[in-house]
N, C-alpha and C positions, 0 to 999 in steps of 0.2 A: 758671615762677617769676617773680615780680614784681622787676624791677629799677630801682635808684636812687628807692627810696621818701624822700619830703620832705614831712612832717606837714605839713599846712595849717589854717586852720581853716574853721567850720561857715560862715563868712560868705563866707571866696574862694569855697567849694566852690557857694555857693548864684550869688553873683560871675556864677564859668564859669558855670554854666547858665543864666543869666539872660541872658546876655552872645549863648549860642548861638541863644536862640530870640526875639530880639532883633526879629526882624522876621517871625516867628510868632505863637506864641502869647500874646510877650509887648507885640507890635505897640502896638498899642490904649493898652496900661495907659502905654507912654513915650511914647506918642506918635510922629510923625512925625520928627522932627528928631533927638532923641537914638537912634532907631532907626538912622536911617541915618548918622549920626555912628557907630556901633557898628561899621554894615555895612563904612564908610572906614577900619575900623582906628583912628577917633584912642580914647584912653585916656580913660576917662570920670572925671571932678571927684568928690569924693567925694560931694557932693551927690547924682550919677546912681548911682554907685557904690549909694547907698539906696536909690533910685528902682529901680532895676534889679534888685534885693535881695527890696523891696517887690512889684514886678510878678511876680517868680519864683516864690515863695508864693504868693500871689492863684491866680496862673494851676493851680499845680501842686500845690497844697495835698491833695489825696487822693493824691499819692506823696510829697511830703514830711514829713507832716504825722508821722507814726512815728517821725521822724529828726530833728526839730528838739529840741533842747536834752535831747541823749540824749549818754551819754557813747561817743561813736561817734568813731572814731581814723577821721579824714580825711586821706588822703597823694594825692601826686601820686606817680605810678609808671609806666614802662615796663609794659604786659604783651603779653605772646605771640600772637602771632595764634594757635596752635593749642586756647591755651585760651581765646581769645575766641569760638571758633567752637564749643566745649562751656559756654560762661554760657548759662543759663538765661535764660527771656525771662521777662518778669512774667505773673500771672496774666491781664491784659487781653485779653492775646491768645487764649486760654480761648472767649471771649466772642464773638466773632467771625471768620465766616466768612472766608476759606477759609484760616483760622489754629487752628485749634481742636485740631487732634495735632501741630503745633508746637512742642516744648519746647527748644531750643535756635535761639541765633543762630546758629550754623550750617545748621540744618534749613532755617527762614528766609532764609539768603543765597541756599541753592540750588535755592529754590524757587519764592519769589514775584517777580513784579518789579514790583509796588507800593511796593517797599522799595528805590528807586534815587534818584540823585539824576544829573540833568545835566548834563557836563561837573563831575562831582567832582575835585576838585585838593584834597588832603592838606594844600599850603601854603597855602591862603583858610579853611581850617577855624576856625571861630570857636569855643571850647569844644571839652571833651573827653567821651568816653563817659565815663558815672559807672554803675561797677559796687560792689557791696554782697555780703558773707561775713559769716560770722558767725568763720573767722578766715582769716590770711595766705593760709590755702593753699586755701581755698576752702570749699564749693562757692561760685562767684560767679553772680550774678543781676544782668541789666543793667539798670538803671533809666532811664538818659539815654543819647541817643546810638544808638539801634537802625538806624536810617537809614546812618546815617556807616558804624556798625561793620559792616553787611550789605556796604557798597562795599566797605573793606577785602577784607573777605574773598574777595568776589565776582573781585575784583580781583585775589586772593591777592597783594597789591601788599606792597612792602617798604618801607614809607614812609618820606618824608624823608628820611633817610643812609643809607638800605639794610641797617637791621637789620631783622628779624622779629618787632619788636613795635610797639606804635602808644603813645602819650603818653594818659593814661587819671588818673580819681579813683577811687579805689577809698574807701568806708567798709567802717573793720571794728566790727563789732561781734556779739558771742555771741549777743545775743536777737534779731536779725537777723529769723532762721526764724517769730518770732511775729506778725511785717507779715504782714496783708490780702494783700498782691500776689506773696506769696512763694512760688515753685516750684518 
């Protein structure tokens, strides 16, 4: 169950992720300076704030693109490691080797270890995992954050203050299930 949910909008939401793949995917489209400005922690002007906005669509646009200007309730929320480890992975993984009977982030944490990250630390995490329902109580499907949320698990770590959930965006929305990547 999802705890201390705090509505946000379509633009933080887009924000965090933008914010997380800062010096991935979204490298390039910011450039060199405000990436690693991002990477320092300092707080971007609102100027980047668009820029960053701007680069996260660009980049991400065949998973966003169902979700932008949809009446879809954006919260930040606590959720459970036990039911992060039952979300769904998006269809992508479908597609590709040695991922293709894979339906869960869990399957994937105990499986592959392409899905790690080096010297992971909870407290340098930039952005959260964004998972998607059609409502509160699920089924959820992860859409950002696959990487992060596999250490989690892997870890079976108790992040931050040593509860049993991790700091997450969840979108709800009913027609959810009619996205391209839905599984």
């Amino acid at each position: 169950m999802l705890t201390n949910l705090k509505s946000i909008s379509e633009d933080e939401m887009l924000l965090d992720w933008g914010m997380a793949e800062a010096k991935t995917r979204c490298a390039e489209l910011l450039g060199t300076t405000l990436a690693d400005r991002i990477v320092d922690g300092e707080i971007p002007s609102n100027d980047d704030r668009l820029a960053i906005i701007r680069a996260i669509i660009n980049r991400r646009a065949p998973l966003l693109q169902f979700f932008l200007r949809k009446p879809v309730r954006w919260c930040k929320a606590d959720f459970p490691l036990h039911e992060l480890s039952q979300a769904h992975l998006i269809r992508y993984f479908e597609s590709v080797d040695p991922f293709k009977k894979l339906k869960t982030v869990g399957e994937l944490a105990g499986m592959v270890s392409d899905y790690k990250i080096k010297g992971f630390d909870p407290k340098k995490v930039r952005g959260h995992p964004i998972l998607v329902a059609p409502y509160l109580d699920g089924p959820w499907c992860l859409i950002e954050g696959t990487t992060r949320s596999c250490e989690y698990l892997r870890r079976n770590m108790e992040p931050l203050d040593g509860r049993n959930t991790i700091p997450v965006i969840v979108g709800i929305y009913p027609k959810v299930t009619e996205w391209l990547q839905w599984r």
